[in-house]
C-alpha positions as CSV (number, residue, x, y, z in Angstrom):
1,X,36.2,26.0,125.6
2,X,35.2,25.8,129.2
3,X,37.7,28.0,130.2
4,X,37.2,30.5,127.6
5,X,33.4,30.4,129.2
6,X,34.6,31.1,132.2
7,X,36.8,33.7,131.9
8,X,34.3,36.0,129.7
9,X,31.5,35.4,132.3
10,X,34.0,36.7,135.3
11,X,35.6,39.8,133.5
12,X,31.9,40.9,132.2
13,X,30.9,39.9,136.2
14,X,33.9,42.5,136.4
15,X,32.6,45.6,134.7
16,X,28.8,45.0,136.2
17,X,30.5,45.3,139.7
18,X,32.3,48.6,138.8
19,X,29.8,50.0,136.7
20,X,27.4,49.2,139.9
21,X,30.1,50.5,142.3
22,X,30.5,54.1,140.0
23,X,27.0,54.5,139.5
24,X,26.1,54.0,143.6
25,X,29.2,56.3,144.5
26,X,29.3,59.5,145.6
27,X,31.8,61.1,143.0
28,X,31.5,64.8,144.5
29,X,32.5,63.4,148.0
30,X,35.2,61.2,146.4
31,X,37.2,64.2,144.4
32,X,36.6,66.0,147.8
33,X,38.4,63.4,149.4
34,X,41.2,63.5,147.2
35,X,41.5,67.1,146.9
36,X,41.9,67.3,150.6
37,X,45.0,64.1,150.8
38,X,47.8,64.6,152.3
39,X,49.8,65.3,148.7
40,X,53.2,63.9,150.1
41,X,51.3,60.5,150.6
42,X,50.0,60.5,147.0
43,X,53.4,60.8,145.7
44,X,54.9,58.3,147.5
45,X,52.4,55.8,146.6
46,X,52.8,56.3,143.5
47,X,56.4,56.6,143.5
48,X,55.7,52.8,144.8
49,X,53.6,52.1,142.6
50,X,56.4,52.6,140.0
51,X,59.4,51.2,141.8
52,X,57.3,48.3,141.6
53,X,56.0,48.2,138.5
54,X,59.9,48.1,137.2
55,X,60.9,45.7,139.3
56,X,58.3,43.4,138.1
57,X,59.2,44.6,134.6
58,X,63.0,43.6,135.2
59,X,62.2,40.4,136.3
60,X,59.7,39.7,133.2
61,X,62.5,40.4,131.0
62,X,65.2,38.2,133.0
63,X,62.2,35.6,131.8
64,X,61.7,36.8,128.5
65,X,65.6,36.5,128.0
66,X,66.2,32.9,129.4
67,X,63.9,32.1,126.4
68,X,65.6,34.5,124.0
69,X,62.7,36.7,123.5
70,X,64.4,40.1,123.2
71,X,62.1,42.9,123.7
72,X,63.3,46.7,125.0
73,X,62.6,47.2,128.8
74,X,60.4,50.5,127.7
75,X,58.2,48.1,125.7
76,X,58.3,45.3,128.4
77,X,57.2,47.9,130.8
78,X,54.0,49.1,128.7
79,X,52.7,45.9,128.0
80,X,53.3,45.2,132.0
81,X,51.4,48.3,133.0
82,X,48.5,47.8,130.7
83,X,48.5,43.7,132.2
84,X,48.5,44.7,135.4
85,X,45.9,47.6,134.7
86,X,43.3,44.7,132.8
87,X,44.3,42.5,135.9
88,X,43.1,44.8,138.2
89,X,39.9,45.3,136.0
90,X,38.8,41.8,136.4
91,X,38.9,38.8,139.1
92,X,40.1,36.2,136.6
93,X,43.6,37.0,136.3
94,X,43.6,37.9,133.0
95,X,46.4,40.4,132.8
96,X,48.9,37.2,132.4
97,X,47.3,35.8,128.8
98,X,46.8,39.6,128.1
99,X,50.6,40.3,128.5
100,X,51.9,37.2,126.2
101,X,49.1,38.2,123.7
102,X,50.4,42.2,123.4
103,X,53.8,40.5,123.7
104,X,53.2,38.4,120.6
105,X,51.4,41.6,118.9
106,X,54.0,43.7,119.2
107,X,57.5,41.5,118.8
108,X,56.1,38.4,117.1
């Protein structure tokens, strides 16, 4: 139960910290920032950004079949992305429980 604690008190610590960070930011400077980027380093970031997120995907599934969970590699990757995107939402590492729990959602 302790843990449970734990974890709700960091990923709501979470959301206070961005809310705090969007609130005190300066969106007109930031989308003026963007729209000036270099565009060719934008896509390759996020050309990455997906190289990596399939490679990561790959070797979940190379997991998932040692146990002889059988899931497609599309639905492997979405339940990845939206891990890693709650991962990167919150300081406790939850994207890990949240990937077995859309895993057991979605294929049981």
């Amino acid at each position: 139960m302790v843990k449970v604690n734990k974890r709700i008190i960091l990923f709501i610590t979470s959301f206070i910290i961005l809310s705090l960070l969007i609130y005190f930011s300066d969106v007109s400077e930031t989308l003026s920032v963007i729209a000036n980027a270099n565009i060719f380093l934008i896509i390759m970031a996020f050309s990455l950004w997906v190289m990596e997120s399939l490679v990561r995907t790959l070797r979940w599934k190379v997991l998932l079949k040692r146990i002889d969970i059988k899931v497609s590699f599309s639905d492997a990757w979405k339940i990845m992305v939206a891990s890693m995107f709650v991962s990167n939402l919150s300081p406790a590492k939850t994207g890990d429980p949240i990937r077995s729990v859309m895993l057991k959602r979605n294929h049981n």
